[in-house]
C-alpha positions as CSV (number, residue, x, y, z in Angstrom):
1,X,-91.2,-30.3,-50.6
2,X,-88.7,-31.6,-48.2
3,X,-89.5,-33.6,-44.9
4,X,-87.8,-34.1,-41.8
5,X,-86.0,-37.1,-41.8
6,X,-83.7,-39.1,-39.3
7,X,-80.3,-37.6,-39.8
8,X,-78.4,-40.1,-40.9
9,X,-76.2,-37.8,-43.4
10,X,-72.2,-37.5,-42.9
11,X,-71.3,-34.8,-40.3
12,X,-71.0,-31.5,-41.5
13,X,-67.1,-31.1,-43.2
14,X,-64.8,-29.0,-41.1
15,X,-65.5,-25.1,-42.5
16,X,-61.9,-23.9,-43.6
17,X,-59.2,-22.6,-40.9
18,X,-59.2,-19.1,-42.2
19,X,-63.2,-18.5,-42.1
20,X,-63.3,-20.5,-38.4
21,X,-60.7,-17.6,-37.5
22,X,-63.0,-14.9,-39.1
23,X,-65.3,-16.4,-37.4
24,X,-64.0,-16.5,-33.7
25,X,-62.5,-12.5,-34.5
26,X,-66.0,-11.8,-35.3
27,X,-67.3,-12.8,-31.9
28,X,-64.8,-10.7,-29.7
29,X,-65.8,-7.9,-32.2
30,X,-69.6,-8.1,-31.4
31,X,-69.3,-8.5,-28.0
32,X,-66.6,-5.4,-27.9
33,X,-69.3,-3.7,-29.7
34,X,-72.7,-4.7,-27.4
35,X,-74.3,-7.4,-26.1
36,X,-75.8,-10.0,-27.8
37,X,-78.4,-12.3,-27.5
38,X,-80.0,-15.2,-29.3
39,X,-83.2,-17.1,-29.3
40,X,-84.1,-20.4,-31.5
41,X,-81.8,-22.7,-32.8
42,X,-81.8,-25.1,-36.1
43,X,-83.3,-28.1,-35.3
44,X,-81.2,-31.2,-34.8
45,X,-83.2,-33.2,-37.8
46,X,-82.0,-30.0,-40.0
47,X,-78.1,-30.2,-38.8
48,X,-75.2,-31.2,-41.2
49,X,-77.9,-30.9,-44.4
50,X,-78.5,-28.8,-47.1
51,X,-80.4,-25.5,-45.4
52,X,-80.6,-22.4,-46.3
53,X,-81.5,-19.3,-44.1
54,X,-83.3,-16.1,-45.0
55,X,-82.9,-12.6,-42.8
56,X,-83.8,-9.0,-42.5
57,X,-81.1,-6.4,-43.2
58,X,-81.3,-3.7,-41.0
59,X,-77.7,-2.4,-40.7
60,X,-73.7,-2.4,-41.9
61,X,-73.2,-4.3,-39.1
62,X,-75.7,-7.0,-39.1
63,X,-74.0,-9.5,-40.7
64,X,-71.2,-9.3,-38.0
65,X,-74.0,-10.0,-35.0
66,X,-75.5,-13.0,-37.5
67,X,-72.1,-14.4,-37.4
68,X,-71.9,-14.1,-34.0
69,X,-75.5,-15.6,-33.6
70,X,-74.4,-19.1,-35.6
71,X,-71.5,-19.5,-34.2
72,X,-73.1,-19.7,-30.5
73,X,-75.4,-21.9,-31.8
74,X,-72.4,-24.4,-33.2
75,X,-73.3,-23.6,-37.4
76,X,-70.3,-22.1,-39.8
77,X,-73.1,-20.3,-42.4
78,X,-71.7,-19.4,-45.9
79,X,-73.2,-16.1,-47.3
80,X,-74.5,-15.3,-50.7
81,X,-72.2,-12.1,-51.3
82,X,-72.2,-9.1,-53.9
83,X,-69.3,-9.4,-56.4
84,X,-67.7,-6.5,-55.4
85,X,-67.5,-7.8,-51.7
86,X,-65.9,-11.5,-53.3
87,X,-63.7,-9.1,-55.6
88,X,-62.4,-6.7,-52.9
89,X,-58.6,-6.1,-51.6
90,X,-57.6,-8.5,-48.3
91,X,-60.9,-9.7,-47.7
92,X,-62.0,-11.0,-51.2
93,X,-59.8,-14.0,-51.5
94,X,-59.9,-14.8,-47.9
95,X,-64.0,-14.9,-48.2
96,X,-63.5,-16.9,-51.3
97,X,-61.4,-19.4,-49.9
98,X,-63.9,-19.6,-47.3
99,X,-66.3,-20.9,-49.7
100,X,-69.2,-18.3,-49.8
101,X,-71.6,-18.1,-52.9
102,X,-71.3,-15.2,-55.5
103,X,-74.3,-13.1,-57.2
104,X,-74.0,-10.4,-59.2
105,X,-77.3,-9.1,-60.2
106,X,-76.6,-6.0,-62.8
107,X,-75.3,-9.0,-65.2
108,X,-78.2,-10.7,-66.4
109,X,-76.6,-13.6,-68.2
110,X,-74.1,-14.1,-65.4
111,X,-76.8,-13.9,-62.8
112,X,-78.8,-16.8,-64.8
113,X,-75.7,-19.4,-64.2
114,X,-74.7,-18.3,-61.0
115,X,-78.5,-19.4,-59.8
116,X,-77.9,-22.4,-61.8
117,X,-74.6,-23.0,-59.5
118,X,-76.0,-22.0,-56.3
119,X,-79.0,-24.4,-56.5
120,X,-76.2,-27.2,-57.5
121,X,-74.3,-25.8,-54.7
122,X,-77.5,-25.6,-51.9
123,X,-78.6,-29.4,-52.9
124,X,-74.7,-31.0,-51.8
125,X,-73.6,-28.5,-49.1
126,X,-73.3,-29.4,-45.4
127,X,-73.1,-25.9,-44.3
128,X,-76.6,-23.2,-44.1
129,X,-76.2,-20.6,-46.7
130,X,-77.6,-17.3,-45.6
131,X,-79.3,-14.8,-48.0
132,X,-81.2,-11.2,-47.6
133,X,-84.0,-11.5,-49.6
134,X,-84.4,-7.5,-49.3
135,X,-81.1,-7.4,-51.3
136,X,-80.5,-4.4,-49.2
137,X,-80.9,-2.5,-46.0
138,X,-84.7,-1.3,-45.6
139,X,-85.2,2.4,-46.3
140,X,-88.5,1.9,-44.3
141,X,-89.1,5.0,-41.8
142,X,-89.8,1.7,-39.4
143,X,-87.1,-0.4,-40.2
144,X,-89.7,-3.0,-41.3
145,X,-88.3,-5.7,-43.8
146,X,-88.8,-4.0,-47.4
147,X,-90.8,-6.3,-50.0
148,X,-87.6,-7.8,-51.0
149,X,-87.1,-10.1,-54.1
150,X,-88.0,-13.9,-55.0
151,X,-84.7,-14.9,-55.6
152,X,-83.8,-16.5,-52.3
153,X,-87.4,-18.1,-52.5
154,X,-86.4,-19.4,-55.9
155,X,-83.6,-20.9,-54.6
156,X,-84.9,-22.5,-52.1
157,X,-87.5,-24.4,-54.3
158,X,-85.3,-25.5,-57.1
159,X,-82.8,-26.9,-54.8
160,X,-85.8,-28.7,-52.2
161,X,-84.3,-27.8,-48.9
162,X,-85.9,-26.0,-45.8
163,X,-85.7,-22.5,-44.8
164,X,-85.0,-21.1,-41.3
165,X,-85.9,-17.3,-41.2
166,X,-83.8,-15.3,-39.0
167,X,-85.1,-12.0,-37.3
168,X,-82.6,-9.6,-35.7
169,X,-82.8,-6.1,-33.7
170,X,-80.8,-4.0,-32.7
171,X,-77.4,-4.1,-35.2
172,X,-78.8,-0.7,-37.0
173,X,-77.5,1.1,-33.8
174,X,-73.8,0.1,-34.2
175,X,-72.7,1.8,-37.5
176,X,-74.6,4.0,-39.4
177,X,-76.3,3.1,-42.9
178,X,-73.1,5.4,-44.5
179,X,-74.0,6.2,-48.0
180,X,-74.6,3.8,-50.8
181,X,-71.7,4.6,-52.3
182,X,-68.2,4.9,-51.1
183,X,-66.4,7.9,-53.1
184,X,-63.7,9.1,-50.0
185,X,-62.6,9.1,-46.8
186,X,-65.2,11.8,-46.2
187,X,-67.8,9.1,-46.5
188,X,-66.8,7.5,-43.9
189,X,-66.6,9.9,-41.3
190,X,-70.0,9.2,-40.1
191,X,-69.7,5.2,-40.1
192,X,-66.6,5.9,-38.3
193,X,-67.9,8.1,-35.3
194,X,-71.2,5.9,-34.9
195,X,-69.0,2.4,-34.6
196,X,-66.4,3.8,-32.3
197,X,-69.2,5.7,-29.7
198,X,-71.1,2.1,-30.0
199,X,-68.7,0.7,-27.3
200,X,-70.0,3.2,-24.9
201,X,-73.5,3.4,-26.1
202,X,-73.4,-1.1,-25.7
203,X,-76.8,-1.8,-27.9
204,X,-78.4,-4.7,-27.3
205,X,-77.9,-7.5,-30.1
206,X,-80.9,-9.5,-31.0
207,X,-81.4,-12.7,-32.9
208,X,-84.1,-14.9,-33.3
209,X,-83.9,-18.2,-35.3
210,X,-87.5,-19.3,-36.6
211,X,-88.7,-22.5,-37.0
212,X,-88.9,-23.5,-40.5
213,X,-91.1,-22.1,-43.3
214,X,-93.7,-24.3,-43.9
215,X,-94.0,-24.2,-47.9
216,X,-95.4,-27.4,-48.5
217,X,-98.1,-25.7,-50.1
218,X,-96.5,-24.2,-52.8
219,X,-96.1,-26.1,-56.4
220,X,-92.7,-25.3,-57.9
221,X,-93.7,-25.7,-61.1
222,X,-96.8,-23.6,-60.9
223,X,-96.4,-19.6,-61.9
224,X,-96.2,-17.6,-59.4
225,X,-94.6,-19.8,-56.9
226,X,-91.6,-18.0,-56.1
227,X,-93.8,-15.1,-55.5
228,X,-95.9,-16.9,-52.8
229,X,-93.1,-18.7,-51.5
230,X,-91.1,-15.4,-50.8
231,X,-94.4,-13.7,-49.1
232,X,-94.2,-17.1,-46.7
233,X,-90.5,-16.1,-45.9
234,X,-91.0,-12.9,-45.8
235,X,-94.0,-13.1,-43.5
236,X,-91.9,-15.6,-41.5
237,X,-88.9,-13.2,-40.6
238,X,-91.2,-10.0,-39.9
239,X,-93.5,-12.1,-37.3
240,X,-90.2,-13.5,-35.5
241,X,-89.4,-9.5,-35.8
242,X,-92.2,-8.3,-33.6
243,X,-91.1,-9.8,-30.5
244,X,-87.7,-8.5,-30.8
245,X,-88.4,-5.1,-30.9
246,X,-92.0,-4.8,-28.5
247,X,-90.9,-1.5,-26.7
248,X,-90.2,-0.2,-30.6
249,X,-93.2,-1.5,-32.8
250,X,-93.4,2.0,-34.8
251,X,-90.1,3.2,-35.1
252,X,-86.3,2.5,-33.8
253,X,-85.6,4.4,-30.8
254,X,-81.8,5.3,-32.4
255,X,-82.3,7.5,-35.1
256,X,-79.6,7.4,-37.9
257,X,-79.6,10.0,-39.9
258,X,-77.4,9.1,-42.6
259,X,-80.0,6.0,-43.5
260,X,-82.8,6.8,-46.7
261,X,-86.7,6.7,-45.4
262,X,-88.1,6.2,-49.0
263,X,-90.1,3.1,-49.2
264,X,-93.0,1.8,-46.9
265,X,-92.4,-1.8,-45.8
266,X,-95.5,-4.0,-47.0
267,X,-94.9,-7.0,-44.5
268,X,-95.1,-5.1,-41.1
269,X,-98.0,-5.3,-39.0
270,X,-101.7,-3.7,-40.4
271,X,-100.1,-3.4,-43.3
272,X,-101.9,-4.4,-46.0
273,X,-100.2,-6.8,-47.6
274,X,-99.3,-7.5,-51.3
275,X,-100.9,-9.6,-53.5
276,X,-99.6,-13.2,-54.3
């Protein structure tokens, strides 16, 4: 597996004009929203080389308060984004410009070369790439990290590079998990009345970037590696979690009611955990 070595790699490439503006709109927006505050850092040796970064999904505005998170600590991360998102009105080309990675997982034989290409893609990139490896926000009654899938722990072998889990609080209480599925403006009444009372309610932002995950002890080429590699991640974000949320270690105080409750988490704490 990779090694720390004296970074003596070109600087990182300026990220496009049009995601550094997305970028700095993003940060008045989060700290319109509440109040944010970060812990960790990526590690000088790791800076301006190929990294990828793995966090929990907890809310619709998450992603927002990790953007936010990077940019104070001086990255410009590319996501790995749903088609849909890529394909969208306004946003879509101006994300693709911005050079962010597409899956789309309901096409299997698309899904096979788009690994392919984002492996080719993690191995030359100056930039962090961050994933969920949930795939999507927990439906834990805790709001523990769900089991998730190996893909982002696939990646991360078969293109060598380090991982830096990121653990994050407190985003679920700016907008409200919605629906899965958007059908009309009467589904998003509810996202609409959580994110504009969020301004007066002023939750408290949390994000914590771990060191990284040590997988030196897991053989790519053996079966099962993803599988133990993404229970390392995994196990990585959800003990950077604890901290974070102390005074809520059962449940979030801010109850959504719009969010699903349907699966049990098996990383959080005296749970027992699954088998690798």
């Amino acid at each position: 597996m990779f090694a720390l070595q004296q970074d003596d790699s070109p600087a990182p490439r300026r990220a496009p004009a049009i995601w550094r503006t997305m970028l700095n709109i993003d940060r008045g927006l989060v700290n319109l929203v509440g109040r944010l505050t970060v812990s960790g850092s990526i590690p000088p040796a790791l800076r301006g080389r190929p990294l990828l970064m793995a966090a929990n999904h907890i809310g619709v505005f998450d992603a927002f308060v990790l953007m936010a998170a990077c940019k104070r600590i001086g990255i410009n991360p590319r996501f790995m984004l749903a088609g849909g998102i890529l394909d969208a009105p306004l946003i879509g080309p101006a994300l693709r410009v911005s050079g962010h990675l597409r899956v789309d997982r309901q096409v299997a034989a698309t899904a096979v070369g788009q690994f392919a290409e984002a492996v080719e893609q993690l191995r030359t990139t100056r930039e962090p790439i961050i994933v969920y490896p949930e795939g999507r926000i927990s439906h834990d009654p805790g709001l523990w990290p769900e089991r998730g899938k190996t893909g982002a722990a696939r990646l991360a072998l078969g293109a060598d590079v380090p991982v830096i889990p990121i653990s994050q609080w407190g985003a679920h209480e700016a907008v409200y998990w919605g629906t899965e599925t958007v059908n009309g403006p009467a589904d998003l009444v509810p996202l609409a009345r959580s994110g504009l009372s969020a301004p007066l309610r002023r939750p408290r932002f949390k994000v914590h970037f771990g060191d990284p995950v040590d997988l030196s002890g897991v053989e790519p080429e053996r079966p099962g590696a993803g599988v133990r590699a993404h229970a390392k991640i995994m196990q990585a974000i959800t003990d950077g979690l604890v901290p974070l949320r102390r005074d809520e270690p059962v449940r979030p105080r801010f109850t959504d009611p719009t969010r699903p409750t349907d699966t049990v988490s098996p990383w959080k704490p005296g749970q027992a955990k699954p088998s690798r």
